[in-house]
C-alpha positions in Angstrom: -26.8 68.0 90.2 -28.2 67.7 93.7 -25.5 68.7 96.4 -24.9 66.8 99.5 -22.0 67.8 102.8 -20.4 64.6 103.4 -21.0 62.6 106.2 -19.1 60.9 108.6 -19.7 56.9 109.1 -17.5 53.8 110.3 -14.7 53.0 108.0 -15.5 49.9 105.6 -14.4 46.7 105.8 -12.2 46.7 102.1 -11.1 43.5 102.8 -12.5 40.7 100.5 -14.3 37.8 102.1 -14.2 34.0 101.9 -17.6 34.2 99.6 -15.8 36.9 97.2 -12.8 35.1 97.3 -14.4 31.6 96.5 -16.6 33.8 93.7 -13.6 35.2 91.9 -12.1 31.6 91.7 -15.1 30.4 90.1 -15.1 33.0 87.5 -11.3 33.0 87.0 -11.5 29.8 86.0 -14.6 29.8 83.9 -12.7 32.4 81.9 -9.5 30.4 81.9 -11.2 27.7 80.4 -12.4 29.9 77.7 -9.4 30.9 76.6 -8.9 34.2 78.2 -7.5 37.1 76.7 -5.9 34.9 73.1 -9.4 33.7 72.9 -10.9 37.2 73.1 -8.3 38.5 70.3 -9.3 35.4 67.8 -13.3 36.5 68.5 -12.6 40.4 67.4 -12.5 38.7 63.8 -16.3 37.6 64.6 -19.5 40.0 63.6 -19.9 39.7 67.5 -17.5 39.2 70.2 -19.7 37.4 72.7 -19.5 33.8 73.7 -22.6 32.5 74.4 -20.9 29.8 76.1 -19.9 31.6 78.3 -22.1 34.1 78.9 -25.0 31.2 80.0 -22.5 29.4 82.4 -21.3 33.2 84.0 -25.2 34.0 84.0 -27.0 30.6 85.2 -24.4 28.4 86.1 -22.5 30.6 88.6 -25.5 32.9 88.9 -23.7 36.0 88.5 -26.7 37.5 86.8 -28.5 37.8 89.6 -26.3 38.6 92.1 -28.1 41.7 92.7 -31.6 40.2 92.7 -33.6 39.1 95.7 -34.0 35.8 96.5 -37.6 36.3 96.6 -37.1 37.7 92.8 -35.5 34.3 91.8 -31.8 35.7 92.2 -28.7 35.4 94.4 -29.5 37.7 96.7 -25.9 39.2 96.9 -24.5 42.8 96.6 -22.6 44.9 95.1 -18.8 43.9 96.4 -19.7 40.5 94.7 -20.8 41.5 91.5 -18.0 44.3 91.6 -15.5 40.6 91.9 -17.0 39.5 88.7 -16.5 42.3 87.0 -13.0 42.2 88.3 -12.2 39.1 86.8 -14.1 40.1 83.4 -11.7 43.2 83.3 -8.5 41.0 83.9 -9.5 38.8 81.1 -11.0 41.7 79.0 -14.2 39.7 78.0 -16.6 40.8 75.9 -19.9 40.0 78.1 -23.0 42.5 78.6 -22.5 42.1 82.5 -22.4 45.7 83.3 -25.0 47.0 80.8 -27.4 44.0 82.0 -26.7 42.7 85.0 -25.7 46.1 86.6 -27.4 49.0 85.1 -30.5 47.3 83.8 -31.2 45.5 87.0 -30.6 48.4 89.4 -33.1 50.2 86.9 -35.6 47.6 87.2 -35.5 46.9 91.1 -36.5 50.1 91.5 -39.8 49.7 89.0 -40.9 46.8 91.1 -42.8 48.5 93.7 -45.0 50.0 90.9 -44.7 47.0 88.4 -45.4 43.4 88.5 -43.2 43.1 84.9 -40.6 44.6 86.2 -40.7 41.9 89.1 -41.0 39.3 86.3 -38.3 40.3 83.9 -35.9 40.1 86.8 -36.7 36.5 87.4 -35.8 36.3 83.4 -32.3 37.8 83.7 -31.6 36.3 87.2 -31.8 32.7 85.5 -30.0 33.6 81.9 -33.3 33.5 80.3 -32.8 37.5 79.2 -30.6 40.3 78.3 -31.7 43.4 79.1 -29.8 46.9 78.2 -30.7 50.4 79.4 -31.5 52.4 76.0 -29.0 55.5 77.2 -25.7 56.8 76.1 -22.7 54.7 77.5 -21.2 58.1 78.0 -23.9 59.0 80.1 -22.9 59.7 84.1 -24.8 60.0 87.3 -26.3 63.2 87.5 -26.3 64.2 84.0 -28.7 65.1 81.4 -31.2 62.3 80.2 -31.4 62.0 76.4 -34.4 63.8 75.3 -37.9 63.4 76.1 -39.8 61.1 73.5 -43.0 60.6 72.7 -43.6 57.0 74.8 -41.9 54.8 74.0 -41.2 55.8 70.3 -39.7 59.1 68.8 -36.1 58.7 69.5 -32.8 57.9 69.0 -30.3 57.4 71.9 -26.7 56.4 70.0 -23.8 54.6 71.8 -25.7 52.1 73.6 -23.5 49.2 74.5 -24.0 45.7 74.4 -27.7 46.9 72.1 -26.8 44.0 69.9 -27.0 41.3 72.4 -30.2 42.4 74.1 -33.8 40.8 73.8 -35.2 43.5 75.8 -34.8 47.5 76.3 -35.4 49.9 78.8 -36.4 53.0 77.3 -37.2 56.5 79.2 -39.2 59.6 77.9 -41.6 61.8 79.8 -44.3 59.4 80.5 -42.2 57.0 82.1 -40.2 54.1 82.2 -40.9 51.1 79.0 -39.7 47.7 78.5 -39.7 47.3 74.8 -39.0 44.2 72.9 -35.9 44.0 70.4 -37.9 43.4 67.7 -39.5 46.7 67.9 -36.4 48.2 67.8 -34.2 49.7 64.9 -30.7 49.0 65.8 -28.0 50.8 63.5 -24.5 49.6 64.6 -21.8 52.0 65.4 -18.1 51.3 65.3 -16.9 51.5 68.9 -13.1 52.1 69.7 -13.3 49.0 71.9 -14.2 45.9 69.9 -15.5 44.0 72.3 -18.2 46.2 73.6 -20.1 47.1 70.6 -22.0 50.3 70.2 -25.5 51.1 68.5 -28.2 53.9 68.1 -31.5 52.8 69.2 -34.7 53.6 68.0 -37.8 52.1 69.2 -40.3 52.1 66.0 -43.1 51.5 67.4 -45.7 52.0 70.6 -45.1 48.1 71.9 -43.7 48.9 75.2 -44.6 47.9 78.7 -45.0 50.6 80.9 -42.9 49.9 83.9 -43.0 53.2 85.9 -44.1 56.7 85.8 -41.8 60.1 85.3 -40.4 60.5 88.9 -39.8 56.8 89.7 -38.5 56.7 85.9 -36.0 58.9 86.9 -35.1 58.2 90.2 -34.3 54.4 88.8 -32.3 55.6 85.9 -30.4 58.0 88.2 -30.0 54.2 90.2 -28.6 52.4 87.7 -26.4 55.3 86.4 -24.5 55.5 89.6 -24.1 51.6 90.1 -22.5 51.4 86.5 -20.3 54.2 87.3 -19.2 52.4 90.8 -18.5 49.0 89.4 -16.9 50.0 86.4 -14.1 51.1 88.4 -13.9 46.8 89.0 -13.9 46.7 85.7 -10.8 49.2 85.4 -9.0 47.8 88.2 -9.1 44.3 86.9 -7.8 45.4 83.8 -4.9 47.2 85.2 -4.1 44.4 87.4 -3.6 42.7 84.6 -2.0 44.9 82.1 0.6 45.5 85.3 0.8 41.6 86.1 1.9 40.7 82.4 4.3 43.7 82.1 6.3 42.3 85.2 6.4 39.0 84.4 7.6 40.1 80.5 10.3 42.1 82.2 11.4 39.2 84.1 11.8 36.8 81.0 12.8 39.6 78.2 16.7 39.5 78.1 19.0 42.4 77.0 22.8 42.5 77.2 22.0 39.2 79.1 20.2 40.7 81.9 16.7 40.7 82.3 15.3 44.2 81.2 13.3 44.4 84.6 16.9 44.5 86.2 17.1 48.2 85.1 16.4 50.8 87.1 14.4 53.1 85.2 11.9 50.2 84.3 11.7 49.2 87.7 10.8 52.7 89.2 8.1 53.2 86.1 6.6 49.0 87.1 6.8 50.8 91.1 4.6 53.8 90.5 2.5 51.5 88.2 2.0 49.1 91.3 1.1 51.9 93.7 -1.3 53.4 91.5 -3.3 50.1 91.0 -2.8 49.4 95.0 -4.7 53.0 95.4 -7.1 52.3 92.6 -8.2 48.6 94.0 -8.9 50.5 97.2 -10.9 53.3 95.4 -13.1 50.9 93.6 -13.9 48.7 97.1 -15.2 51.6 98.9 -17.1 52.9 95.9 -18.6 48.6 95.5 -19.1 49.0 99.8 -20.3 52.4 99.7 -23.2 51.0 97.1 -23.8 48.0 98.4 -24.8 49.3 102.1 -26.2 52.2 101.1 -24.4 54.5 102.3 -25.1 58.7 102.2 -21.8 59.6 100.2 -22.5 56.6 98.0 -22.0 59.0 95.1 -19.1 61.3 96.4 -16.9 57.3 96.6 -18.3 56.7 93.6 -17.2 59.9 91.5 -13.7 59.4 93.4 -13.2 55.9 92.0 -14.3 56.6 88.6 -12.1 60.2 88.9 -8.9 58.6 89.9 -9.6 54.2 88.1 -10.1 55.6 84.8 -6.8 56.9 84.8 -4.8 54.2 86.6 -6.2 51.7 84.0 -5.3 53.9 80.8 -1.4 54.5 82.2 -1.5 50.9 82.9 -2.4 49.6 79.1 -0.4 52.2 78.1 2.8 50.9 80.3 1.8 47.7 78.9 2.0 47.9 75.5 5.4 50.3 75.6 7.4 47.7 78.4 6.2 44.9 75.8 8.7 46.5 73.0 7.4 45.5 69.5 5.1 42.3 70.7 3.3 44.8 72.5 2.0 46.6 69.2 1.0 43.6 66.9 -2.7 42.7 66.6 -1.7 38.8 68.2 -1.4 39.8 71.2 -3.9 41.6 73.5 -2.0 44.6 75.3 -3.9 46.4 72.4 -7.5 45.0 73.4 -6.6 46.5 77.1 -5.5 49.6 76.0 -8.9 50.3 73.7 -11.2 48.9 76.3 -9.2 51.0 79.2 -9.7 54.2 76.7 -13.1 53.7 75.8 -13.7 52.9 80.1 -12.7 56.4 80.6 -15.3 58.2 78.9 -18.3 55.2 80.4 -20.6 56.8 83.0 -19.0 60.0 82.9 -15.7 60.9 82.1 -12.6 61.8 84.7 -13.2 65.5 84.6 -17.2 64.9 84.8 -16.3 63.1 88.1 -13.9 65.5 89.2 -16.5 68.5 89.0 -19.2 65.9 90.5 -16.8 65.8 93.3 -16.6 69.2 93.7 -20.2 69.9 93.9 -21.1 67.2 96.4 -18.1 68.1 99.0 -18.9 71.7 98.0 -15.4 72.6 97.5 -14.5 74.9 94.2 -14.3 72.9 90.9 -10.9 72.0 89.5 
């Protein structure tokens, strides 16, 4: 892991904008009119949780595909702090979508291919306008700085298992010692895995054969995985405060309505302190996760140090908050029909994505060179 001292710099702007703002709305209500989190629920009974529907209108219609794409690569020309919104929202509703594996850590991949390839360049354009679904053939448990799977022979020889979001991909960025590949689905061997959280499905991947596209060469190879690793880890803490937003938004407002002894059961103290701590952890976590989004989308020097902070202390907040919610929902909270469950597996499998909490801890350690928890 390469060390850096941290560095001062003017204090971001957290704030969200009108454009954010006006973004979120957009997706909210896409989702809404999906059926949110029931809808999501009555899919985990499908061999695939993804709405296509969906997925095309989030990806084209609002462009949220390429919201970290150049213009001049056919895509939104955005940043970070608005894709980390739509991740937000996808968290809150707890949608099964392959926006983080493809739209995040596949495209921060590739942008950093195009100065050496014309196809990566052109497979952008393909996932900026929903034509494509691209997924990074690594471990979801994979964090910045870690170990790549092992060298293959390019681009066949290996297996990388727990890839998420394999099955809904036409296209797969592989890496082994030569380089960087895009290799097409079809000359891939996909054996599904069962995945705690149903509505990111998990596969081994093993290219079978020497069809691949050459997109980069060992140092760039790794310098762009190394890219896309730490932009996964940095928005998925979006992703985990969305979902304890809403795991803590639901909680109150079932406190409110549930009635014991004739007195609404958020009337008692001791649920009341446990809904306060939950509100100041999520406060802490949203402001975690904007710096970390800011830190990446300006490129700033202690981008990773904010990153390893938010996914340190997110990961957590959103576990304690599915966990609140399913216990503060009393029985309801533990039957398949309603989706408290679908938070809590999502917020559990979260926590070991890009790294887990201790991985983050020690990665903060070793970039602020302090000694290791």
């Amino acid at each position: 892991m390469t060390e850096s001292p941290m560095t001062e710099s003017t204090a971001p702007d957290l704030l969200y904008t009108d454009t954010e703002d006006g973004l979120r709305s957009a997706v909210r209500a896409l989702l809404a009119d999906h059926g949110g989190p029931a809808a999501v629920v009555a899919r985990l009974e499908y061999p695939q949780p993804y709405d296509e529907g969906l997925w095309q209108t989030l990806a084209a219609g609002i462009g949220a595909a390429g919201l970290l794409i150049p213009e001049k690569l056919g895509g939104q020309g955005a940043g970070h702090r608005e894709a980390a919104v739509v991740l937000e929202e996808l968290g809150r509703a707890a949608t099964p979508a392959p926006y983080l594996t493809s739209a995040v850590v596949a495209t921060e991949i590739l942008l950093a291919c195009v100065p050496e390839s014309a196809e990566a360049a052109d497979l952008l354009g393909r996932l900026a306008g929903g034509r494509g679904l691209c997924v990074a053939a690594l471990p979801l448990t994979l964090g910045p700085g870690g170990p790549l799977p092992a060298d293959a022979t390019p681009p066949a020889g290996g297996t990388v298992k727990a890839v998420a979001d394999a099955v809904a991909a036409d296209t797969f960025l592989v890496h082994s010692a030569s380089g960087l590949y895009a290799v097409p689905a079809e000359a891939v061997t996909l054996s599904p895995q069962v995945p705690l959280d149903l509505t990111r499905p998990l596969a081994a991947v093993t290219p079978r054969e020497a069809a691949g596209t050459r997109l980069a060469g060992p140092e760039t190879a790794r310098a762009a995985v190394e890219r896309g690793l730490l932009a996964g880890a940095g928005l998925l803490a979006s992703e985990q405060l969305g979902l304890a937003d809403w795991c803590l938004t639901e909680t109150v407002a079932h406190l409110r309505t549930r009635h014991q002894f004739n007195r609404p059961v958020g009337s008692f103290q001791a649920l009341k302190h446990r809904v306060a701590a939950l509100w100041l952890e999520t406060a802490s976590a949203r402001a975690a996760a904007r710096a970390a989004a800011d830190a990446l989308a300006t490129g700033a020097p202690d981008a990773p140090l904010l990153v390893s902070v938010a996914q340190a202390y997110c990961s957590g907040v959103a576990v304690r908050a599915a966990e609140e919610c399913v216990q503060l929902h009393g029985g309801i909270g533990m039957t398949w029909e309603h989706p408290a469950h679908v938070y809590l597996k999502r917020a559990k499998a979260d926590a070991s994505a890009f790294g887990s909490a201790a991985f983050h801890r020690t990665r903060v350690a070793a970039l602020t060179r302090l000694p290791p928890p």
